[in-house]
BALOBA-1460 file (C-alpha; in Angstrom, 3 decimals):
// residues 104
<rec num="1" residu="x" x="14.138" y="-4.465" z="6.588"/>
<rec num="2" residu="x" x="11.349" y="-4.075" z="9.162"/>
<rec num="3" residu="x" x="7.716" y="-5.544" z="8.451"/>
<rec num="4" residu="x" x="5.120" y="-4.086" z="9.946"/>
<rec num="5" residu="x" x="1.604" y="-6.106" z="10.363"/>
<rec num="6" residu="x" x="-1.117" y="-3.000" z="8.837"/>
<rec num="7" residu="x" x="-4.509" y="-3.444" z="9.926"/>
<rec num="8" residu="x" x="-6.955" y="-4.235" z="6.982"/>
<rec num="9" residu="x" x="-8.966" y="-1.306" z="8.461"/>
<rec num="10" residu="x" x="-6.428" y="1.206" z="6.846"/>
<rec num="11" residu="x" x="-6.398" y="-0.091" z="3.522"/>
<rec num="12" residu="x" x="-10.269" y="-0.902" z="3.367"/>
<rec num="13" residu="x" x="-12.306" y="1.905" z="5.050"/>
<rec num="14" residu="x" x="-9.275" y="4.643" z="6.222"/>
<rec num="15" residu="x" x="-7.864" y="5.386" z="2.797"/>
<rec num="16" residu="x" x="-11.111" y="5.923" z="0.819"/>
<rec num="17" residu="x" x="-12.545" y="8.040" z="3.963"/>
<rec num="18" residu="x" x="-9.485" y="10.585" z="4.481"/>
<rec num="19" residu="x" x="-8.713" y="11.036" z="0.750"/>
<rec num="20" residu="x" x="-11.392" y="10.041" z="-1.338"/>
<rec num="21" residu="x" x="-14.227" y="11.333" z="0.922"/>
<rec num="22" residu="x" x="-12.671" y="13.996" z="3.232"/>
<rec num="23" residu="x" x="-9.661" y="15.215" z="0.312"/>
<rec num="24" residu="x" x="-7.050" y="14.781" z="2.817"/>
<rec num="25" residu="x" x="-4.294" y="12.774" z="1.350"/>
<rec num="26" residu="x" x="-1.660" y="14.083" z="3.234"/>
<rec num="27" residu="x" x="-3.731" y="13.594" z="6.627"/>
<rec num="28" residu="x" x="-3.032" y="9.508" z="5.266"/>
<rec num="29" residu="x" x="-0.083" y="9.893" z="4.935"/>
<rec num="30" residu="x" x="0.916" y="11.463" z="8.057"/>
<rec num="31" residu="x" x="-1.581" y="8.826" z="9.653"/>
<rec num="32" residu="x" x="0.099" y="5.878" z="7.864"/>
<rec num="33" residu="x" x="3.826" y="7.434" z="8.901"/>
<rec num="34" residu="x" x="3.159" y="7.671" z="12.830"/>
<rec num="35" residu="x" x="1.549" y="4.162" z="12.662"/>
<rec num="36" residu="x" x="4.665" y="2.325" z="11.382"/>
<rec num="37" residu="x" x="6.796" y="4.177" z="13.833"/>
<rec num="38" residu="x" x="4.389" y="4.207" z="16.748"/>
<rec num="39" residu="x" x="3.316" y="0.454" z="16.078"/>
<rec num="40" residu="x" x="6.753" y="-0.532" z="17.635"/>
<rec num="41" residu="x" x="6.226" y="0.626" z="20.890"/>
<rec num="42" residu="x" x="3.706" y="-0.661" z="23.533"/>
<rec num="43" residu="x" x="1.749" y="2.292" z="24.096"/>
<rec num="44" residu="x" x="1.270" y="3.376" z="20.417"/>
<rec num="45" residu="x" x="3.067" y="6.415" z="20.966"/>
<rec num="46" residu="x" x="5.891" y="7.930" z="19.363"/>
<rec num="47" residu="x" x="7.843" y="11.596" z="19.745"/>
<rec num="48" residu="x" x="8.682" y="12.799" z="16.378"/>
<rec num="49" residu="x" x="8.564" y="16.820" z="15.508"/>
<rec num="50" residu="x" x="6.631" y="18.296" z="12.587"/>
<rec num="51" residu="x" x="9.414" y="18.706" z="10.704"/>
<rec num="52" residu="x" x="10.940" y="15.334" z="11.166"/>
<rec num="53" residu="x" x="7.453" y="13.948" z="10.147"/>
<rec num="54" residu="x" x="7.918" y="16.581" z="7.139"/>
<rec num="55" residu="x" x="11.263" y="15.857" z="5.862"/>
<rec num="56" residu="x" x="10.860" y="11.533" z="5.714"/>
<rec num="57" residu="x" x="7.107" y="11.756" z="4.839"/>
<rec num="58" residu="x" x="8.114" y="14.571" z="2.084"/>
<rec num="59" residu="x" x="5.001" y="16.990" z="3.253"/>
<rec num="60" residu="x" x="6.128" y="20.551" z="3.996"/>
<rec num="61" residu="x" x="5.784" y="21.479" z="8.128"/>
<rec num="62" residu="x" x="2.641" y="23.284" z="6.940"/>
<rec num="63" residu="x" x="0.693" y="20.763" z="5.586"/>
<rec num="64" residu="x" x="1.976" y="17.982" z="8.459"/>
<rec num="65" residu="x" x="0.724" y="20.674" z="11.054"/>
<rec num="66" residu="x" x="-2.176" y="20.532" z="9.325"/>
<rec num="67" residu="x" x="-2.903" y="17.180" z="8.808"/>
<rec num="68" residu="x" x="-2.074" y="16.195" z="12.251"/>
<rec num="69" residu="x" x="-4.673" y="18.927" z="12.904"/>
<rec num="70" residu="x" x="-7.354" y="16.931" z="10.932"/>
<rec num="71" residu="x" x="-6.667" y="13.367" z="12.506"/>
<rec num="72" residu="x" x="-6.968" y="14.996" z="16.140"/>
<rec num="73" residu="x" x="-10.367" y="16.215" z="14.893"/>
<rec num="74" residu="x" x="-11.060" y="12.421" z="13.686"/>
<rec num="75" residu="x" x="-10.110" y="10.617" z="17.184"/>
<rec num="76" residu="x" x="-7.378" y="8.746" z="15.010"/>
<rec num="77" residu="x" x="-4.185" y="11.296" z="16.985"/>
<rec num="78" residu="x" x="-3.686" y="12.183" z="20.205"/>
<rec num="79" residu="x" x="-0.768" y="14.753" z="20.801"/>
<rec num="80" residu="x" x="0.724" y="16.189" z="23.604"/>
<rec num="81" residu="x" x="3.758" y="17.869" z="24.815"/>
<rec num="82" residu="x" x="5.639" y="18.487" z="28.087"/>
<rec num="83" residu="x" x="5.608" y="21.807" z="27.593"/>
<rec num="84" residu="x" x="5.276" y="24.244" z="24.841"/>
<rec num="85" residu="x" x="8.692" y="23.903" z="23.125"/>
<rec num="86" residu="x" x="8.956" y="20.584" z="23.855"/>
<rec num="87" residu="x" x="8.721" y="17.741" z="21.123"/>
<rec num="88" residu="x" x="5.283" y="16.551" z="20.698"/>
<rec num="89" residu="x" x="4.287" y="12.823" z="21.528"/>
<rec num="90" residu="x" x="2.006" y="11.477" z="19.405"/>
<rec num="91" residu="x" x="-0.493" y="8.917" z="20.081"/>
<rec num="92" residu="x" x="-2.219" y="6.439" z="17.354"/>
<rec num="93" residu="x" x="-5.485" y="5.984" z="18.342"/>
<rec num="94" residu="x" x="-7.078" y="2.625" z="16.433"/>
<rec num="95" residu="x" x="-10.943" y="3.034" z="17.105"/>
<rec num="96" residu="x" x="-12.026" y="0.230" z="14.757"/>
<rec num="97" residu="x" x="-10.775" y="-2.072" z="17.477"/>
<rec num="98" residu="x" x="-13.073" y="-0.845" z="19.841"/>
<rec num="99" residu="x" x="-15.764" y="-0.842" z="17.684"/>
<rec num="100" residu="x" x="-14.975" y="-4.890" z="16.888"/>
<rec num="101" residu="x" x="-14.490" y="-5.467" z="20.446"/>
<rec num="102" residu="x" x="-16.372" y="-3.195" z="22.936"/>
<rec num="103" residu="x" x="-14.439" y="-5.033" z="25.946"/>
<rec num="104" residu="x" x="-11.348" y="-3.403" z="24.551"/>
C-alpha cells in the first residue's frame, strides 16, 4: 500500500471551502484524486482522462468535467492537452504554499 503525505491545508481550510461553502463535493473529490496520483511525480502533474478520473473516483464524466471545470476557476488545476483529442495533463496547483512562503 502507498502512503501519501496530505497537506493539513486540505483537510483544514480546502474541504469546508469546496463543499461546505462553495457545494462542490465532487470538485473535492476530483481535487483529492489528482493529488494522490499527481503527488508522485516531480512536476505535480499527471495525464488521466475524464473518464478514467470518473470510473476510480465513482463520479459520472459529467460531473468530473465539471468539477475539473470549477478547480480551474479556483487556481487549484491547471489542464492542458497536446491537442484536442489528446489526453489531458493535469496540473495540481498548491497555492497555500505560496502564500506560507512568498519565495516559493
Amino acid at each position: 500500500m502507498t502512503h501519501i503525505n496530505l497537506d493539513a491545508y486540505l483537510v483544514d481550510c480546502l474541504l469546508p471551502d469546496l463543499v461546505g461553502h462553495d457545494r462542490r463535493f465532487s470538485s473535492f473529490i476530483v481535487y483529492l484524486y489528482l493529488y494522490r496520483h499527481a503527488s508522485q511525480d516531480a512536476n505535480w502533474s499527471v495525464r488521466l482522462s475524464h473518464q478514467s478520473i470518473a470510473a476510480d473516483t465513482g463520479l459520472s464524466r459529467s460531473a468530473v468535467q465539471t468539477a475539473l471545470a470549477h478547480l480551474q476557476t479556483r487556481e487549484l488545476v491547471s489542464t492542458s492537452r497536446a491537442h484536442l483529442t489528446a489526453v489531458p495533463l493535469h496540473r495540481v496547483l498548491r497555492p497555500w504554499l505560496r502564500l506560507n512562503n512568498p519565495r516559493s
